[in-house]
Residue, then its C-alpha position, 0 to 999 in steps of 0.5 A: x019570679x024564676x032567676x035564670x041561670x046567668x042571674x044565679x051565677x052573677x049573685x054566686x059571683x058577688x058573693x064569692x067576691x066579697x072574700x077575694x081579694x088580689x094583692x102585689x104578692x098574691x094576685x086574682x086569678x079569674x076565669x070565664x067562660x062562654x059558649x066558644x072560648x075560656x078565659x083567663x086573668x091575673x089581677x092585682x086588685x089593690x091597683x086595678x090593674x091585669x098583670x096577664x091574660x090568656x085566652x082560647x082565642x090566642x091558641x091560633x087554630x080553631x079549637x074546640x072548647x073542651x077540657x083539654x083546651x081549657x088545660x091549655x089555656x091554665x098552663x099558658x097563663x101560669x107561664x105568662x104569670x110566671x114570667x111576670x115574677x108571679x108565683x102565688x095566686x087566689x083563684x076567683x071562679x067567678x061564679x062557675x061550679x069547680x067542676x069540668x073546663x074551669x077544673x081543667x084550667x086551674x089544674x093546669x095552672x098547677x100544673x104551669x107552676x101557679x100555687x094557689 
């Protein structure tokens, strides 16, 4: 049996989470993407709880979801964390290959002043 695509990435995903962790100090920084929209969170792990978030939806105007809106949204979200007193993180891929909008978006956390 075949798995599909979602299925792959969703087994990648649990494998990956096996090894991150997000504490107070170093908190998660995790992303998703669909079809239309990105998504970005900060989640310290040891609580439970999404310390920021930030999405493509929050840039107001009808976007298209390319590299640069995906840079948009990873500079965004370092802001947010930056203003929450966090510096350093783990980013979780969840799942996704390092590779296009999810490149775009840690590159601009990065570039937001996000360390990781």
């Amino acid at each position: 049996m075949k798995l599909s695509r979602n299925e792959l990435r969703k087994k990648r995903k649990i494998r990956i989470r096996k090894k991150i962790f997000g504490t107070p100090q170093r908190p998660r920084l995790v992303v998703f993407r669909s079809n239309k929209h990105i998504y970005a969170q900060v989640i310290d792990d040891s609580k439970g709880h999404t310390i920021a978030a930030y999405s493509s939806l929050n840039l107001g105007e009808k976007v298209n979801l390319n590299k640069e809106t995906a840079k948009k949204v990873g500079m965004e979200i370092a802001k947010i964390a930056l203003e929450k007193g966090v510096q350093k993180v783990v980013f979780d891929r969840n799942g996704y290959i390092y590779h296009g909008r999810v490149k775009a978006l840690a590159d601009g956390a990065r570039e937001g002043g996000l360390n990781f």
